[in-house]
C-alpha positions in Angstrom: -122.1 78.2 -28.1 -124.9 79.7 -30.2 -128.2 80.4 -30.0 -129.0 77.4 -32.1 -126.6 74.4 -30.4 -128.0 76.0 -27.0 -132.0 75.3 -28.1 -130.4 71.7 -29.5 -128.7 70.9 -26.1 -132.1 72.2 -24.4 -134.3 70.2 -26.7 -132.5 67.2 -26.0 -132.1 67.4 -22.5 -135.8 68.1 -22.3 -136.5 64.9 -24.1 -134.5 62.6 -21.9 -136.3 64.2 -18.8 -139.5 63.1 -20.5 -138.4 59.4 -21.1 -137.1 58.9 -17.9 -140.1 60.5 -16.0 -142.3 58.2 -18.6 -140.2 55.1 -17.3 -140.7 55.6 -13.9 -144.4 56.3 -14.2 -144.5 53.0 -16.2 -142.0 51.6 -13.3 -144.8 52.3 -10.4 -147.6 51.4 -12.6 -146.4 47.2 -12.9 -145.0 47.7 -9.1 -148.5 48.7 -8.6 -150.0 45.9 -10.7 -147.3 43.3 -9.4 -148.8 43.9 -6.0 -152.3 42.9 -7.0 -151.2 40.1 -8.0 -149.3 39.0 -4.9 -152.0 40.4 -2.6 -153.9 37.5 -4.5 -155.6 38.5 -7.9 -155.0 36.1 -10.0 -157.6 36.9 -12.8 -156.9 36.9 -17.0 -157.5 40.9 -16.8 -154.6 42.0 -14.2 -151.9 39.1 -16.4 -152.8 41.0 -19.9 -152.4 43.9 -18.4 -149.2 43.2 -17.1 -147.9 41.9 -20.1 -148.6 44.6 -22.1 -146.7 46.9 -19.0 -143.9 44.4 -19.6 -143.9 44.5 -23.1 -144.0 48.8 -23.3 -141.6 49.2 -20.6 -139.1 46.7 -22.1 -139.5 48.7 -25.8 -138.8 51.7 -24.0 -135.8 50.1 -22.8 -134.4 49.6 -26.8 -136.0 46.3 -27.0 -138.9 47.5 -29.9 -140.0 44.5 -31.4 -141.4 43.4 -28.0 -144.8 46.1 -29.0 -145.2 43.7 -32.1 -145.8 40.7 -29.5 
Protein backbone atom coordinates (compact mmCIF):
# COMPACT_ATOMS: atom_id res chain seq x y z
CA UNK A 1 0.00 0.00 0.00
CA UNK A 2 1.44 3.46 -0.55
CA UNK A 3 1.87 6.39 1.12
CA UNK A 4 -1.05 7.91 -0.68
CA UNK A 5 -3.97 4.96 -0.55
CA UNK A 6 -2.80 4.77 3.26
CA UNK A 7 -3.69 8.85 3.91
CA UNK A 8 -7.02 7.89 1.53
CA UNK A 9 -7.98 4.79 3.80
CA UNK A 10 -7.09 7.20 6.88
CA UNK A 11 -9.07 10.09 5.62
CA UNK A 12 -11.98 8.06 5.02
CA UNK A 13 -12.01 6.23 8.09
CA UNK A 14 -11.70 9.45 9.89
CA UNK A 15 -14.69 10.80 8.21
CA UNK A 16 -17.01 7.93 9.08
CA UNK A 17 -15.84 8.24 12.78
CA UNK A 18 -17.09 11.81 12.54
CA UNK A 19 -20.60 10.98 11.08
CA UNK A 20 -21.31 8.42 13.38
CA UNK A 21 -20.12 10.31 16.57
CA UNK A 22 -22.27 13.36 14.90
CA UNK A 23 -25.33 10.86 14.84
CA UNK A 24 -25.18 9.84 18.10
CA UNK A 25 -24.79 13.29 19.55
CA UNK A 26 -27.90 14.16 17.37
CA UNK A 27 -29.29 10.61 18.72
CA UNK A 28 -29.07 11.89 22.64
CA UNK A 29 -30.01 15.35 21.74
CA UNK A 30 -34.05 14.29 20.51
CA UNK A 31 -33.78 11.32 23.30
CA UNK A 32 -33.10 14.26 25.41
CA UNK A 33 -35.82 16.46 23.92
CA UNK A 34 -38.38 13.40 23.58
CA UNK A 35 -38.15 13.22 27.33
CA UNK A 36 -39.34 16.87 27.82
CA UNK A 37 -41.96 16.22 26.12
CA UNK A 38 -43.16 13.06 27.96
CA UNK A 39 -42.19 14.59 31.32
CA UNK A 40 -45.00 17.02 30.10
CA UNK A 41 -43.85 20.07 27.94
CA UNK A 42 -46.05 20.32 25.50
CA UNK A 43 -45.20 24.00 24.23
CA UNK A 44 -44.72 25.12 20.21
CA UNK A 45 -40.88 25.77 21.09
CA UNK A 46 -39.80 22.06 22.27
CA UNK A 47 -42.21 20.44 18.77
CA UNK A 48 -40.05 22.86 16.33
CA UNK A 49 -37.36 21.90 17.78
CA UNK A 50 -37.89 18.48 17.49
CA UNK A 51 -38.78 18.56 14.06
CA UNK A 52 -35.95 20.15 12.92
CA UNK A 53 -33.87 17.20 15.10
CA UNK A 54 -36.04 14.85 13.15
CA UNK A 55 -35.68 16.37 10.00
CA UNK A 56 -31.37 16.68 10.28
CA UNK A 57 -31.05 13.36 11.74
CA UNK A 58 -33.13 11.73 9.10
CA UNK A 59 -30.92 13.69 6.15
CA UNK A 60 -28.03 12.39 7.83
CA UNK A 61 -29.46 9.14 7.43
CA UNK A 62 -29.53 9.60 3.17
CA UNK A 63 -32.88 11.03 3.33
CA UNK A 64 -31.63 15.00 2.11
CA UNK A 65 -34.57 16.57 0.85
CA UNK A 66 -36.09 16.30 4.41
CA UNK A 67 -33.56 19.83 5.24
CA UNK A 68 -35.75 21.46 2.36
CA UNK A 69 -38.98 20.78 4.62
Amino acid sequence: MTREQRLNQWEADEAAWVREVEYLTISRRLDGLYAARSAGDRSVYLAQRIDRTERLLQAMLGFPEQLAA
